[in-house]
C-alpha positions as CSV (number, residue, x, y, z in Angstrom):
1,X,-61.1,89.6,265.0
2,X,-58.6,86.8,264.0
3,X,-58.5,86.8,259.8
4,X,-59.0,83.3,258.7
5,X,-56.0,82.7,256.3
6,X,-56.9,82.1,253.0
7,X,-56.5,78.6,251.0
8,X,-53.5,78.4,248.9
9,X,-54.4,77.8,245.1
10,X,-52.8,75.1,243.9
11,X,-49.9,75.0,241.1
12,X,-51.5,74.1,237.3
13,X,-50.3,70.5,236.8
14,X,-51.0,70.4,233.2
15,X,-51.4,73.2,230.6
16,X,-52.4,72.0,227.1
17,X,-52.3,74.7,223.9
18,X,-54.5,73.4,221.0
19,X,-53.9,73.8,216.8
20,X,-57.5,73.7,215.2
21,X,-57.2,72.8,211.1
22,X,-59.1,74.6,209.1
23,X,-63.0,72.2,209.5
24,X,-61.7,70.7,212.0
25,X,-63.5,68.0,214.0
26,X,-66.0,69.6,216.9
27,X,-66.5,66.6,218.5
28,X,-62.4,65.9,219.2
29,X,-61.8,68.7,220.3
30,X,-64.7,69.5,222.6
31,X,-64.1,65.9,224.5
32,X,-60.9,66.4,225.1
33,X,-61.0,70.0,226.7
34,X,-64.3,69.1,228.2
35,X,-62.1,66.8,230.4
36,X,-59.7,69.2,231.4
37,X,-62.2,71.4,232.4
38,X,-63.3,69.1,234.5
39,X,-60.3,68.2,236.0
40,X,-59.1,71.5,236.8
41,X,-61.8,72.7,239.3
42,X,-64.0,71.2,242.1
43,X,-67.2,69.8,240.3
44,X,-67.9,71.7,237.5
45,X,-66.8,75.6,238.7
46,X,-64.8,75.1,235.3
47,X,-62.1,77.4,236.9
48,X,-58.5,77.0,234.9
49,X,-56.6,76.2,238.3
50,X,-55.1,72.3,237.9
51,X,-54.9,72.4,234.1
52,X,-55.2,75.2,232.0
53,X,-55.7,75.2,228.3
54,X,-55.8,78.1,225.5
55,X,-56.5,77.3,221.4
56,X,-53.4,79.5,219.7
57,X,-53.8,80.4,215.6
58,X,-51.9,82.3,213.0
59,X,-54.7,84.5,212.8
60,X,-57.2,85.5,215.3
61,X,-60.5,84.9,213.1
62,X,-62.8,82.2,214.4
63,X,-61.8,78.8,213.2
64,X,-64.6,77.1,211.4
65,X,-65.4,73.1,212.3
66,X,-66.5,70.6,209.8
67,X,-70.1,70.6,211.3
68,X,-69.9,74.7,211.0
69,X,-69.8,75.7,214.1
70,X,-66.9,78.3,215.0
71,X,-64.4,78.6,217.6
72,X,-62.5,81.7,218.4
73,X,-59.4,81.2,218.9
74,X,-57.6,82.8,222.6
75,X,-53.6,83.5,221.6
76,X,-51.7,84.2,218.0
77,X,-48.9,81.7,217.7
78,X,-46.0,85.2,218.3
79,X,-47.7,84.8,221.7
80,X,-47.7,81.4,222.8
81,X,-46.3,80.7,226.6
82,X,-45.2,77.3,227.8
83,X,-47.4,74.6,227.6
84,X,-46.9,70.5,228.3
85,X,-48.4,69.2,225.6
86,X,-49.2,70.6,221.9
87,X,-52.8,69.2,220.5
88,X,-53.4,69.1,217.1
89,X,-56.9,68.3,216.0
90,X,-57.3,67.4,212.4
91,X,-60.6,67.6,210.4
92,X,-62.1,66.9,206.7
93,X,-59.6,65.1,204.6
94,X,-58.8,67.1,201.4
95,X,-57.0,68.4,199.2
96,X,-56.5,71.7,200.8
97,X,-54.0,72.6,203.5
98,X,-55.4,72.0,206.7
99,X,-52.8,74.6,208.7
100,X,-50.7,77.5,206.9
101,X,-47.0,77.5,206.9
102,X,-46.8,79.7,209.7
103,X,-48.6,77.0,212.2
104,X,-46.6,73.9,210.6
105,X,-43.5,75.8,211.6
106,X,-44.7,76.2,214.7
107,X,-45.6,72.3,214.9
108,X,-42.4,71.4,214.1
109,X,-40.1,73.9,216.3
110,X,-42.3,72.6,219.0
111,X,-41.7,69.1,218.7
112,X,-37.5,70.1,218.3
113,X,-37.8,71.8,221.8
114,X,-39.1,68.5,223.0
115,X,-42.4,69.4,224.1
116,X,-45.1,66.2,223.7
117,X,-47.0,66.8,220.2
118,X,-51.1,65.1,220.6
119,X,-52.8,64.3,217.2
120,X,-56.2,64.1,217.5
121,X,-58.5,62.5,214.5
122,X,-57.0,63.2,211.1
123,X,-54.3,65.6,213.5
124,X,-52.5,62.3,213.2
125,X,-52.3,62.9,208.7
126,X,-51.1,66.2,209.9
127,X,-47.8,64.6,212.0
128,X,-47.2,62.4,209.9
129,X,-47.0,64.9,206.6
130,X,-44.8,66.9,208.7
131,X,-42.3,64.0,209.0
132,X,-43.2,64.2,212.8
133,X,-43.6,60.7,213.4
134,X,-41.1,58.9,211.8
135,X,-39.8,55.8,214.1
136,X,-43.0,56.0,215.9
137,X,-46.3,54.3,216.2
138,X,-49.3,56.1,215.3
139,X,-53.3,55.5,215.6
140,X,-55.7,56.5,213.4
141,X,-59.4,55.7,213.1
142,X,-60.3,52.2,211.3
143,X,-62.6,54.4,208.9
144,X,-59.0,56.4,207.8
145,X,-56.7,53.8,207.5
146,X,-57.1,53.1,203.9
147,X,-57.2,57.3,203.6
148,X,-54.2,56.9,205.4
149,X,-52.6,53.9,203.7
150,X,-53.2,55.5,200.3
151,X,-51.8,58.9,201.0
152,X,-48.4,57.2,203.2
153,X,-48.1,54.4,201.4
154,X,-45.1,53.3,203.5
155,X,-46.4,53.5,206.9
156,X,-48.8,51.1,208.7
157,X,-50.9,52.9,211.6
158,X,-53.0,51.3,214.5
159,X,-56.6,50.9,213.8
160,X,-57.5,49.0,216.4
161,X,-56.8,51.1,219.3
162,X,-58.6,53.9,220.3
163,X,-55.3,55.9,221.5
164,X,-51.2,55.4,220.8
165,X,-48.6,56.8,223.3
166,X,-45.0,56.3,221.9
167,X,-43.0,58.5,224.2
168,X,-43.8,62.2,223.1
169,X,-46.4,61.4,220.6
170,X,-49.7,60.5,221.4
171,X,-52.2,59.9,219.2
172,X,-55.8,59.4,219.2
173,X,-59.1,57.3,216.3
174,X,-61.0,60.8,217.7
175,X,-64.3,60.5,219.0
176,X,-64.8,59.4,222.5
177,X,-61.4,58.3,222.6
178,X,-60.2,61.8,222.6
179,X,-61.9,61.5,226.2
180,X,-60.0,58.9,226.9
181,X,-56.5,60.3,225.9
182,X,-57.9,63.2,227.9
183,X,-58.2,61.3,230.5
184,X,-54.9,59.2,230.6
185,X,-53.0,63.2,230.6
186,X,-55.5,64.1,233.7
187,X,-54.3,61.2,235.3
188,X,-50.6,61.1,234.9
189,X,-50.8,65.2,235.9
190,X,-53.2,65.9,238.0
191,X,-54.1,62.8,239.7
192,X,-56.5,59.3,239.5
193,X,-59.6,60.8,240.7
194,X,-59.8,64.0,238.9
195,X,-59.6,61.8,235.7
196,X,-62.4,59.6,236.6
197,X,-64.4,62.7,238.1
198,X,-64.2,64.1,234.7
199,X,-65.4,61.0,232.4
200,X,-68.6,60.3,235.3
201,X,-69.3,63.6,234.6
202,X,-69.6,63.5,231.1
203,X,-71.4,60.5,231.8
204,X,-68.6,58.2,231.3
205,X,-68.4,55.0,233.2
206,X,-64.6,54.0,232.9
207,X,-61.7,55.6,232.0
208,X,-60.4,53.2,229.3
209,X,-56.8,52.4,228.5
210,X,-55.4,53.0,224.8
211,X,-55.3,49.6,224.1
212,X,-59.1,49.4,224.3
213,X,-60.2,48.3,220.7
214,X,-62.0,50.9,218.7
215,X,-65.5,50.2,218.0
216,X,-66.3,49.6,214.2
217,X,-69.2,49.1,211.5
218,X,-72.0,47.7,213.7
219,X,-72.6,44.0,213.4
220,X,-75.5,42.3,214.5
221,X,-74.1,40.6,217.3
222,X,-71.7,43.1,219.2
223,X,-68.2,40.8,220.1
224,X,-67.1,41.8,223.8
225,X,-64.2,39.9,223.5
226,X,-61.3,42.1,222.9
227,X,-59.0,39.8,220.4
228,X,-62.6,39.1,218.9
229,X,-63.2,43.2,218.0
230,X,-59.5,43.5,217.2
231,X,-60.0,41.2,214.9
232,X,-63.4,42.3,213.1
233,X,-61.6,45.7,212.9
234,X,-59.4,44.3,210.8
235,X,-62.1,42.7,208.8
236,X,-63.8,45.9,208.4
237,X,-59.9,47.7,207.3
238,X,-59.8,44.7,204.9
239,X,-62.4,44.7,202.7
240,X,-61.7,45.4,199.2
241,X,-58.9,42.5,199.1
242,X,-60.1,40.0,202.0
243,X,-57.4,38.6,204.5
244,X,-57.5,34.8,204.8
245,X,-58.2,33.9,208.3
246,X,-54.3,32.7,209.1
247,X,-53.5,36.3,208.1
248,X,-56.1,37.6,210.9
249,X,-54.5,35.2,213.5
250,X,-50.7,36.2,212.6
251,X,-51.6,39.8,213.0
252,X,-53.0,39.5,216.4
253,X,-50.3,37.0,217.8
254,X,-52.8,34.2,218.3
255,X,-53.3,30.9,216.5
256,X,-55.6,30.3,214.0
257,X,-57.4,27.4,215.9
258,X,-57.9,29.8,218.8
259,X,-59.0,33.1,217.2
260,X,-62.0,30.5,215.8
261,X,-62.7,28.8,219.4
262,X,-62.9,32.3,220.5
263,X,-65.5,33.8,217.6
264,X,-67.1,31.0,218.4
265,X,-67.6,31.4,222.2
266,X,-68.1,35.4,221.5
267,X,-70.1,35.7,218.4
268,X,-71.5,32.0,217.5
269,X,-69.6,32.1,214.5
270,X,-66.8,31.3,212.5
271,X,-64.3,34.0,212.1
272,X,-64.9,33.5,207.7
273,X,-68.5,33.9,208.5
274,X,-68.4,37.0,210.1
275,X,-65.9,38.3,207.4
276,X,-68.8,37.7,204.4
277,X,-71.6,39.0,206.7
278,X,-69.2,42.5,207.1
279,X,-68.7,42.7,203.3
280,X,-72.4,41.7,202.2
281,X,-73.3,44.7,205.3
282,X,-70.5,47.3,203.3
283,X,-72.2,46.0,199.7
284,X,-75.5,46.1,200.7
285,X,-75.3,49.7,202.3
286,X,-73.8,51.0,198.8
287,X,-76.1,49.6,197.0
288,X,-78.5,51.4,198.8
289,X,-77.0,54.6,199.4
290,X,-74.4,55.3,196.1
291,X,-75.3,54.9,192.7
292,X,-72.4,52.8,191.9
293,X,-72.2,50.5,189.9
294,X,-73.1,46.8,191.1
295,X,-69.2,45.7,189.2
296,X,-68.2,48.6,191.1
297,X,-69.2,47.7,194.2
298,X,-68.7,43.9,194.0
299,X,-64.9,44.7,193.7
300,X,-64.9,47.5,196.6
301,X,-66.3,44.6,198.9
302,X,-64.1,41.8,197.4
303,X,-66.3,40.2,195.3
304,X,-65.3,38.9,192.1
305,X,-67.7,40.7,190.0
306,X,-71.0,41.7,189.6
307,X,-72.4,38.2,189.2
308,X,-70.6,36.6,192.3
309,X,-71.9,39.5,194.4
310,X,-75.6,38.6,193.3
311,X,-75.4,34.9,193.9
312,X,-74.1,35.8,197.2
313,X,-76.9,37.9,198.4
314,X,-79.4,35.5,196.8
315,X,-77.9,32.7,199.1
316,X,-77.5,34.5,202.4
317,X,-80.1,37.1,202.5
318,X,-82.8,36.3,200.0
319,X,-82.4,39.4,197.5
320,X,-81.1,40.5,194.7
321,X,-79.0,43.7,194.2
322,X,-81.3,45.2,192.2
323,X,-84.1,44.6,195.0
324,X,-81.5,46.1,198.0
325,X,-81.2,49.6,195.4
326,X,-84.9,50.0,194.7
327,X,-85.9,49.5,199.0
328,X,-87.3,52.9,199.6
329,X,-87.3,53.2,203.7
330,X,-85.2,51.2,205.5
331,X,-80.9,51.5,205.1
332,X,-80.0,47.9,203.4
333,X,-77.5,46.9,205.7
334,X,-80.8,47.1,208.5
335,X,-82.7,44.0,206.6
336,X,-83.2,41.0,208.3
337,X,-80.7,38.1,208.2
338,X,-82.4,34.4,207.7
């Protein structure tokens, strides 16, 4: 009886080793290695054959996420083999050290040997503390970049991209663009169609490049143009201490004259009056969920004061803040717009 040779197993084209922080972000980290998984196997056999992937720690007790949920980790740092690329996901921003010494060292002597470092979420704070990404351009998540601004006061990150690659740092807003970085390794290692298998899978239309524009606070009417999200992210990242709209315009390369034509073809408003309804959204949803005060909150959502913010909200949406704090079912930033 002739044997019928066996197929060869292919090489692993990609082999990831992940850094969880202490609370770390489930959500992150699960997209990401979901899409390796994914990619590595035919369908979803979930076999480590094209990409392979292991979470290393200082110590080997399960790593708690911010949601609670634990994850054991597979190899102590004394241990680690080669890998491509080194993921660090971040999680709750504190006060508190979100990796020991013994797994900053690591970061660090892994980034000198040259091997790609990958901040995922607040990963990114991580780098940066570490002095990892000096000289490079980093993304963060529009709803960290004043955590972010405050804490490295010299450094501007991307907020309007859901993913950064500057050479041998990548990083990522989190979320579903974690996916998406995911997907642009997948692709660059293992191949096209693995990358796309993996994101239909997950139920994932496109595979979207990391100069996609994050998505932001909801508006009521959802912009599809891209220099028209870029630039409501940067409302959204600007609220305390408005930007004028020439400001807007310089920072996305454009013209002032076009950025309006194209609000105006997208949204069926000006650029300024998208910029108040955003703040009145932020005021009104604090006034409804914090017991701030209405001065505080006036001047968090760059209003003058108190007074100014009520005479807005009188004009534009018929109430008064005191009316928006004492609704009892429905968030304020939900109530109809005339």
């Amino acid at each position: 009886m002739t044997s019928v040779p066996s197929k060869p197993i292919p090489a692993t084209r990609l082999r990831v080793a992940f850094l969880l922080a202490d609370q770390f972000t489930l959500s992150a980290f699960a997209s990401f290695v979901d899409v390796l998984r994914l990619a590595a196997d035919d369908a979803d056999k979930s076999r480590p054959i094209l990409c392979d992937w292991t979470v290393l720690a200082e110590k080997m007790d399960p790593i708690r996420s911010s949601c609670g949920v634990r994850v054991q980790p597979d190899t102590p740092l004394r241990r680690a083999g080669p890998f491509d690329y080194l993921v660090v996901v971040g999680g709750l921003i504190s006060d508190r050290a979100a990796f020991g010494p013994q797994a900053l060292d690591f970061i660090t002597q892994t980034a000198a040997r040259g091997v790609p470092l990958v901040g995922l979420c607040t990963g990114v704070f991580t780098l940066q503390a570490a002095g990892l990404l000096q000289g490079y351009r980093c993304c963060v998540s529009w709803f960290h970049h004043q955590d972010f601004i405050d804490r490295f006061e010299h450094e501007t990150p991307v907020s309007d991209q859901i993913f950064v690659v500057d050479r041998d740092r990548l990083t990522c807003s989190g979320g579903h663009g974690a996916a998406h970085l995911a997907a642009f390794l997948v692709q660059r290692h293992v191949g096209q169609s693995a990358a796309i298998k993996s994101l239909n899978i997950l139920m994932i239309e496109d595979a979207l490049g990391g100069r996609r524009a994050q998505p932001g606070q909801m508006l009521a009417r959802q912009a599809r143009d891209e220099m028209v999200k870029r630039a409501v992210l940067k409302m959204q990242q600007n609220i305390e201490q408005p930007l004028n709209v020439d400001e807007i315009a310089a920072a996305l390369g454009t013209a002032r004259r076009t950025l309006e034509r194209r609000f105006q073809a997208d949204l069926g408003q000006s650029p300024r009056r998208i910029y108040l309804e955003i703040r009145l959204d932020r005021a009104a949803a604090r006034l409804h969920r914090t017991r701030q005060s209405v001065t505080e909150i006036a001047l968090a959502c760059g209003f003058c004061d108190a007074p100014h913010l009520a005479r807005v909200l009188k004009s534009e949406r018929g109430v008064s803040p005191g009316e928006i704090r004492g609704a009892p079912s429905e968030p304020a930033e939900a109530m109809p717009r005339p």
